[in-house]
MARBA-3410 file (N, C-alpha, C, O; in Angstrom, 1 decimal):
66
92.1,96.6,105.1,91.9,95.9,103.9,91.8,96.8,102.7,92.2,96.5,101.5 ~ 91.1,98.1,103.1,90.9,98.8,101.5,91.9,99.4,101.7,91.9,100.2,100.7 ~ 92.9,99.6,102.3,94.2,100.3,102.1,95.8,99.4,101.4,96.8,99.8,100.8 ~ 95.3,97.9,101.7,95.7,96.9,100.5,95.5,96.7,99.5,96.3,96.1,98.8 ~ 94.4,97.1,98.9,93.5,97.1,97.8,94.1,98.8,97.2,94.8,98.9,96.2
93.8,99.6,97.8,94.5,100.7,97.3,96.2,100.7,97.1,96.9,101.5,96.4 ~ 96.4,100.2,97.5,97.9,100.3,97.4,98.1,99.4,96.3,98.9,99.9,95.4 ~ 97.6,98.1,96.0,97.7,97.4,94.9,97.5,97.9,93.8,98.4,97.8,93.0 ~ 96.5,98.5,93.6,95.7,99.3,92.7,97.0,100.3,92.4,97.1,100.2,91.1 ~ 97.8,101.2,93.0,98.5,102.3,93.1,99.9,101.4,92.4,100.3,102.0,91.4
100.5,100.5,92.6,101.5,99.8,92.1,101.4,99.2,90.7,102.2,99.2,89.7 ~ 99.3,98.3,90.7,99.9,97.9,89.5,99.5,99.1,88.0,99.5,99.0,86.8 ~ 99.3,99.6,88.5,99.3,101.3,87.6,100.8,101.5,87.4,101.4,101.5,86.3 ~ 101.1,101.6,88.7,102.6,102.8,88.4,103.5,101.2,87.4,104.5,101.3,86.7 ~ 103.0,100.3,87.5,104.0,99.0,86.4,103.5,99.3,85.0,104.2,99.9,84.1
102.0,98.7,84.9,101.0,99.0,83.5,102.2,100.7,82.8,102.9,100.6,81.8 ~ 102.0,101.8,83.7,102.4,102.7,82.9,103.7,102.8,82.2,104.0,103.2,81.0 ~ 104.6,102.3,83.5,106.3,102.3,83.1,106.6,101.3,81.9,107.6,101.4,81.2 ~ 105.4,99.9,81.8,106.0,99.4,80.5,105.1,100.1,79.5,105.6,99.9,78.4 ~ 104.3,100.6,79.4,103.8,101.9,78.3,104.3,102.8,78.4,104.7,103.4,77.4
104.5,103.1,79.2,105.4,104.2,78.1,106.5,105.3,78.6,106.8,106.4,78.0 ~ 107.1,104.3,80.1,108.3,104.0,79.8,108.5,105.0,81.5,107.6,105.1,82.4 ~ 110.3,105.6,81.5,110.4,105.9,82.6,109.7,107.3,83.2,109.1,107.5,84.3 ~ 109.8,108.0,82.3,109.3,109.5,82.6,107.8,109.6,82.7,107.2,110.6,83.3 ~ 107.2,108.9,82.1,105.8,108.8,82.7,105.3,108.1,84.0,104.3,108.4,84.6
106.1,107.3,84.3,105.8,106.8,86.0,106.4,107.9,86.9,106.1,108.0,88.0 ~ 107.6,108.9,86.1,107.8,109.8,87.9,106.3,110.6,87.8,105.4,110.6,88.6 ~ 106.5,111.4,86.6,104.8,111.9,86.6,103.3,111.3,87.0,102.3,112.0,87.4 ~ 103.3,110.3,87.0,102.4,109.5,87.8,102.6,109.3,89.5,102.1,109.9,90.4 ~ 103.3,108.8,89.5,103.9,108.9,91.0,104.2,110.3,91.9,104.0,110.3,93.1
104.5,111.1,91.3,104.6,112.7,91.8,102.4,112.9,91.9,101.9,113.7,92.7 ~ 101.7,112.0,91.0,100.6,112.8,91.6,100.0,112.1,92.2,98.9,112.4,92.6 ~ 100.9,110.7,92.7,100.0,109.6,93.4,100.7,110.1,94.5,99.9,110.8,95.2 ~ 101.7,110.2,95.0,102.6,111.0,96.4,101.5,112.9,97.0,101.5,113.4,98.2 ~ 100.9,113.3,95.8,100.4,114.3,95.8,99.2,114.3,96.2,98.8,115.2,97.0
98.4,113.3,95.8,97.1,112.4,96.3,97.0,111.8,97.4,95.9,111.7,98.0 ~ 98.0,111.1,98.0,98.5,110.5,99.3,98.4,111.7,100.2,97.5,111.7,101.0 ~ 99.4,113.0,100.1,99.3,113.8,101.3,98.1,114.5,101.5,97.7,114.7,102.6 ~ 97.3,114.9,100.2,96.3,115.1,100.5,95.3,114.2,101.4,94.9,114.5,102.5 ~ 95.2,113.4,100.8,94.2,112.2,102.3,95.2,112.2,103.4,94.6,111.8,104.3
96.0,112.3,103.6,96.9,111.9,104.6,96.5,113.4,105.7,96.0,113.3,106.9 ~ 96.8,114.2,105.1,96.6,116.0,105.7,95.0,116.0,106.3,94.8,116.2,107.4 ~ 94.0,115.8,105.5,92.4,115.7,105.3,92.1,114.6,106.5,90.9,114.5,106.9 ~ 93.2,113.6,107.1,92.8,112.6,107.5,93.5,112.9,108.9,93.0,112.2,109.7 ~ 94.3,113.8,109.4,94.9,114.1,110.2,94.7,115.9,110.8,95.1,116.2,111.9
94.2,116.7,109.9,94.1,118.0,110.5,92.8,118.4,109.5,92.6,119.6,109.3 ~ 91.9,117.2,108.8,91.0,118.2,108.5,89.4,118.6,109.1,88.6,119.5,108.8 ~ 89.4,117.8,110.0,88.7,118.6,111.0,88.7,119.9,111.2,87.8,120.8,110.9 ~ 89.8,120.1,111.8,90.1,120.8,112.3,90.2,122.5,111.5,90.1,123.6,112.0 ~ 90.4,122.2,110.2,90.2,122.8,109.0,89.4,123.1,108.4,89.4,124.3,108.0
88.4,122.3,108.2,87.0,122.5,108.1,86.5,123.4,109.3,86.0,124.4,108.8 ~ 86.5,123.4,110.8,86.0,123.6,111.8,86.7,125.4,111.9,86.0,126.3,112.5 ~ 87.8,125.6,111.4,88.6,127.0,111.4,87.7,127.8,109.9,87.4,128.9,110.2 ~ 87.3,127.3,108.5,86.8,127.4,107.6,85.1,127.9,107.7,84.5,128.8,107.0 ~ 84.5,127.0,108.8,83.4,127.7,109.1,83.5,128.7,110.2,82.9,129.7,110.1
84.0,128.5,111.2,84.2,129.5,111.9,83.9,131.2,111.3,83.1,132.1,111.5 ~ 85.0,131.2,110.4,85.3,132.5,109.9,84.1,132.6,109.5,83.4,133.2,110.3 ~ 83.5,131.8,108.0,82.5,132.3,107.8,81.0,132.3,108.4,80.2,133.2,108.1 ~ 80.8,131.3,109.2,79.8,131.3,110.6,79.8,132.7,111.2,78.7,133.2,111.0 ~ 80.6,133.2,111.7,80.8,134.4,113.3,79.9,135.1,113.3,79.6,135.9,112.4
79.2,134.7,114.8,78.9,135.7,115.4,79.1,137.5,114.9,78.4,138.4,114.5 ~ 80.3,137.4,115.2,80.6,138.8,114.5,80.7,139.0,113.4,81.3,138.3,112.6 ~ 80.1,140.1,113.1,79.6,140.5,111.6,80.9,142.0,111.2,81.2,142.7,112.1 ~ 81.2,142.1,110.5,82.0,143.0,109.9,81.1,144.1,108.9,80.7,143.8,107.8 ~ 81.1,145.0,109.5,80.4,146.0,108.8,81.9,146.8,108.0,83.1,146.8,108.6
81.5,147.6,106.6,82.1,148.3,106.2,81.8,149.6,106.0,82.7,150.3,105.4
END
């Protein structure tokens, strides 16, 4: 349901914009809604796992002396 609601939300934008103000402003909108998508898309599929590699490093047991 909130992925209908977002998606609506995401269309009636990319319309509102293209009749203000016109074509070149909806690819730039759309390039950052496509950009915002992989981000949750990536975060929702490997970011566990990202997070869990992120503390690792800085967690470790092993300490690095210089």
């Amino acid at each position: 349901m909130a992925a209908r609601i977002a998606l609506g939300a995401v269309v009636a934008g990319a319309v509102a914009i293209a009749l203000a103000w016109g074509w070149g402003a909806l690819w730039v909108y759309l390039f950052f809604v496509f950009v915002a998508g992989g981000l949750t898309f990536g975060m929702s599929v490997g970011g566990g796992w990202l997070t869990g590699a992120s503390r690792g490093r800085f967690h470790s047991e092993k300490r690095r002396r210089s």
